[in-house]
Backbone as a ProteinNet text record, in pm:
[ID]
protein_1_A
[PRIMARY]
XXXXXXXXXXXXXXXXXXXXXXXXXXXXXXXXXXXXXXXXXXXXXXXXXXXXXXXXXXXXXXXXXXXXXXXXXXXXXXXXXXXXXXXXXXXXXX
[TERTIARY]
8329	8448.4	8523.5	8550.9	8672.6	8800	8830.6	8987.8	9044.4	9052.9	9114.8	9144.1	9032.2	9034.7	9068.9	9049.1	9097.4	9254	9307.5	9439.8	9529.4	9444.3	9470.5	9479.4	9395.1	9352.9	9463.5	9472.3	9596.6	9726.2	9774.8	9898.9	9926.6	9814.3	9837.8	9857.5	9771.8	9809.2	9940	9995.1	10100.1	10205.4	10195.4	10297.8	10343.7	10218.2	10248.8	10283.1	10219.6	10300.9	10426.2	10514	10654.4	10726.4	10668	10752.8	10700.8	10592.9	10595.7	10488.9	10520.6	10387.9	10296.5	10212	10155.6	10028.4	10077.3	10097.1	9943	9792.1	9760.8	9811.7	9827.3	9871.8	9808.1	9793.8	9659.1	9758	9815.6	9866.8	9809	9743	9616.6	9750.8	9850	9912.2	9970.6	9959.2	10060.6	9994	9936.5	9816.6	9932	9838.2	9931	10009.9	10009.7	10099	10048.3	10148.9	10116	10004	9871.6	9836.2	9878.4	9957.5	10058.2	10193.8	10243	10347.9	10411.3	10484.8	10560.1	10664.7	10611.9	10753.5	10794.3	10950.1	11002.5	11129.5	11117.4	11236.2	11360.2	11484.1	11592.6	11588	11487.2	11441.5	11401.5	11366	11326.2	11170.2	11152.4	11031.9	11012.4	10892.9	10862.7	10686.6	10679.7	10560.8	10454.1	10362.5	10225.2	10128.9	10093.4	9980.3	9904.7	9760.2	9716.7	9600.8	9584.8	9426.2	9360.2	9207.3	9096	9151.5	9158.3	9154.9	9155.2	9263.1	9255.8	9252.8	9270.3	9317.3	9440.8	9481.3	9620	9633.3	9712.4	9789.1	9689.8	9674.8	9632.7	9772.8	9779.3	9892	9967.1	9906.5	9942.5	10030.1	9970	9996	10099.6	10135.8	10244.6	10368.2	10338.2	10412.1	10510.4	10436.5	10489.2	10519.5	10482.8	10567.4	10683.8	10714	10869.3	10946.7	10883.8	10950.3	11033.8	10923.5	10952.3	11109.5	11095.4	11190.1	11311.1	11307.9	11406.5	11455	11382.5	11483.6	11563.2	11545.1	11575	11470.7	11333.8	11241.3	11179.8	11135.6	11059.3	10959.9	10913	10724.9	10687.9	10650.2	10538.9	10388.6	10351.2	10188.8	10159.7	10004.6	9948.2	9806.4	9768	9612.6	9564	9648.5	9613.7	9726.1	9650.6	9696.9	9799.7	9846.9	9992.9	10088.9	10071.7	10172.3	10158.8	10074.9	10063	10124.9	10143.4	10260.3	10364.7	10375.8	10559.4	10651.4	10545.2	10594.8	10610.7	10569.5	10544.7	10677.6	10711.5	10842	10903.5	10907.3	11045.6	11104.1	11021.8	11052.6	11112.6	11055.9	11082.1	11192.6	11242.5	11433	11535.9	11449.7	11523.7	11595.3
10708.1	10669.6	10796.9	10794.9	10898.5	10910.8	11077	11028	11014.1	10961.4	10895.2	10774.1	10698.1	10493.2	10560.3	10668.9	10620.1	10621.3	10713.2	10743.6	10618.4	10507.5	10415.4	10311.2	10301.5	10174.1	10184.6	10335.1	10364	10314.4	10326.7	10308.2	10170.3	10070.3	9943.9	9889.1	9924.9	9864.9	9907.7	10075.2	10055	10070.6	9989.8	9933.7	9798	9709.5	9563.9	9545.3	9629.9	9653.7	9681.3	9737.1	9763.9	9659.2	9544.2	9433	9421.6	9541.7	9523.8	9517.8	9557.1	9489.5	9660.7	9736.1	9781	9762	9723.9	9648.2	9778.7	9753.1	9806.3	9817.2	9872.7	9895.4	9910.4	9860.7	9858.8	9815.2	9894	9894.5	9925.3	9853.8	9852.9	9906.8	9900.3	9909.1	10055.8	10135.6	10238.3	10333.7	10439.9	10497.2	10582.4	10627.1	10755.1	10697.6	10587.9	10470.9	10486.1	10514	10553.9	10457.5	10487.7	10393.1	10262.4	10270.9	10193.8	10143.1	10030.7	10008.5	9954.7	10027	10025.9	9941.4	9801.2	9744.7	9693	9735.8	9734	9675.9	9569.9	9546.5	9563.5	9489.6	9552.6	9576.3	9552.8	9575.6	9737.7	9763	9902.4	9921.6	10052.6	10045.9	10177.5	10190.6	10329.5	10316.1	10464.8	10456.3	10543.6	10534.8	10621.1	10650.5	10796.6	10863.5	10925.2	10888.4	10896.3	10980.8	11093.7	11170.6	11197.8	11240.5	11298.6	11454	11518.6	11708.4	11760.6	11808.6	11923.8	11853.4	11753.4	11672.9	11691.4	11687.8	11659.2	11590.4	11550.6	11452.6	11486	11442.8	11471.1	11485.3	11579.6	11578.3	11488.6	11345.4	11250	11164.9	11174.4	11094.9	11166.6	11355.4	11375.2	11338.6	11348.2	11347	11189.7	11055.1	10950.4	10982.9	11063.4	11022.7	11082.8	11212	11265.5	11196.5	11072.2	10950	10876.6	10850	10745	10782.4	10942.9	10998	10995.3	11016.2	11037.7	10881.1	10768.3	10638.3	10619.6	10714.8	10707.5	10661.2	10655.6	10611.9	10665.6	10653.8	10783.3	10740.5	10868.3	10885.2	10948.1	10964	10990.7	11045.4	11171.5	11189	11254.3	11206.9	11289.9	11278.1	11407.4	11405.5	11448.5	11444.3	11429.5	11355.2	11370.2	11274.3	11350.2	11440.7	11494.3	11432.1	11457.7	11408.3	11253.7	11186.1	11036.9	11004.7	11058.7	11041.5	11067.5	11183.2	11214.3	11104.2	11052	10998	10818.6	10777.2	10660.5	10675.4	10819.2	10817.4	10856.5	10874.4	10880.6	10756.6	10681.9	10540.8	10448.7	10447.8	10412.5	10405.6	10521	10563	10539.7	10506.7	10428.9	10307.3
12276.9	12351.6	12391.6	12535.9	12552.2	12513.2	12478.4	12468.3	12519.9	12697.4	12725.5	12682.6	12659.4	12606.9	12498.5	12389.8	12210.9	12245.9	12357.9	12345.7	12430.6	12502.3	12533	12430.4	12358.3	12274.2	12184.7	12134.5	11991.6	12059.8	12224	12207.9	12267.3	12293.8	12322.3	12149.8	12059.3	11960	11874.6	11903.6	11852.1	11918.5	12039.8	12159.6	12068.5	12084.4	12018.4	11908	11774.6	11633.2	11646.3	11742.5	11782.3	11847.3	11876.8	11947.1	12126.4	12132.9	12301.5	12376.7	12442.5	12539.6	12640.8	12666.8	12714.5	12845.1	12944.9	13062.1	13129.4	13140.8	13233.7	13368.1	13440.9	13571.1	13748.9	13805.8	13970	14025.7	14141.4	14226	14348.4	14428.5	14513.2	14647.1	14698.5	14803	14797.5	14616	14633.6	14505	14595.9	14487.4	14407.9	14287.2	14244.8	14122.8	14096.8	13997.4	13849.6	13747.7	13594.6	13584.5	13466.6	13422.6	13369.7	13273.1	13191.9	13196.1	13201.4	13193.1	13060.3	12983.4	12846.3	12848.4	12796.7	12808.6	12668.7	12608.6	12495.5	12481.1	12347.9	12290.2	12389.4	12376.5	12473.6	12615.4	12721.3	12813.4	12885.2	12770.4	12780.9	12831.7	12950.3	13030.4	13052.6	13008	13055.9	13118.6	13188.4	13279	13197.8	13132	13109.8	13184.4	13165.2	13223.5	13121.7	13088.8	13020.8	13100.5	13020.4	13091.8	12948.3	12975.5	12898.8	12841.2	12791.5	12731.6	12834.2	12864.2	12950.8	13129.1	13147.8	13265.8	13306.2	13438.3	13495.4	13592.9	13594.4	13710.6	13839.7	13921	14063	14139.5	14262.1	14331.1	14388.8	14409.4	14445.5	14325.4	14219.8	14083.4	14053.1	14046.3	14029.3	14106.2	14254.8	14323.6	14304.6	14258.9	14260.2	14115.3	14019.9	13880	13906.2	13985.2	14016.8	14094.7	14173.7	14234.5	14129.7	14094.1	13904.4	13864.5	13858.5	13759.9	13847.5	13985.3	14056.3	14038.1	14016.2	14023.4	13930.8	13776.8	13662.5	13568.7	13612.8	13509.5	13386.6	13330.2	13207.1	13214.2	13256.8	13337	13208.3	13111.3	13026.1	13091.1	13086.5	13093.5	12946.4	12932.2	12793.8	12767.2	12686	12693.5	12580.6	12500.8	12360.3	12220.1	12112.1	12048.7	11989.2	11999.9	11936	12024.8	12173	12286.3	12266.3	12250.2	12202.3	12114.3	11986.6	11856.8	11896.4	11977.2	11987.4	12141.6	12176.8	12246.9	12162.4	12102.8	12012.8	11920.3	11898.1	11783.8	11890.1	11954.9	12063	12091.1	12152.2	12197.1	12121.7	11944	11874.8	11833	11859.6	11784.5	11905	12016.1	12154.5	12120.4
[MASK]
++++++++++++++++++++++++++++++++++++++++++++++++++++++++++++++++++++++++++++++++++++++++++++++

């Protein structure tokens, strides 16, 4: 398995151990769109980008996550499992 899917699989399950929901994402009209949609407790939402080691965003994918951010969203990207934990206890203390 890649770490992309382990770093997928870990945070759908400890999305839902937290009360929430981890929303794959296909947006066929508007490329460039986080993988994930984080939705938590309180109506709290955030966007994931999940890549393999040493992956980044494509210019397009960045360009719409600095969209994201400009609406006020929290765009999350990560490609390994340290950035996967610290983002899991972040949310958490949200």
């Amino acid at each position: 398995m890649s770490l992309e899917k382990r770093l997928e699989q870990r945070l759908r399950i400890a999305v839902k151990r937290r009360g929430g929901i981890a929303l794959k994402f296909y947006c066929l009209s508007y490329t460039g769109m986080p993988d994930r949609i984080i939705l938590m407790p309180g109506g709290k939402v955030y966007f994931v980008e999940l890549k393999s080691e040493y992956k980044k965003p494509s210019p397009r994918q960045a360009f719409v996550h600095e969209q994201l951010r400009q609406l006020g969203f929290d765009v999350s990207y990560m490609n390994t499992e340290e950035q996967l934990t610290s983002f899991l206890d972040r949310i958490i203390q949200n």
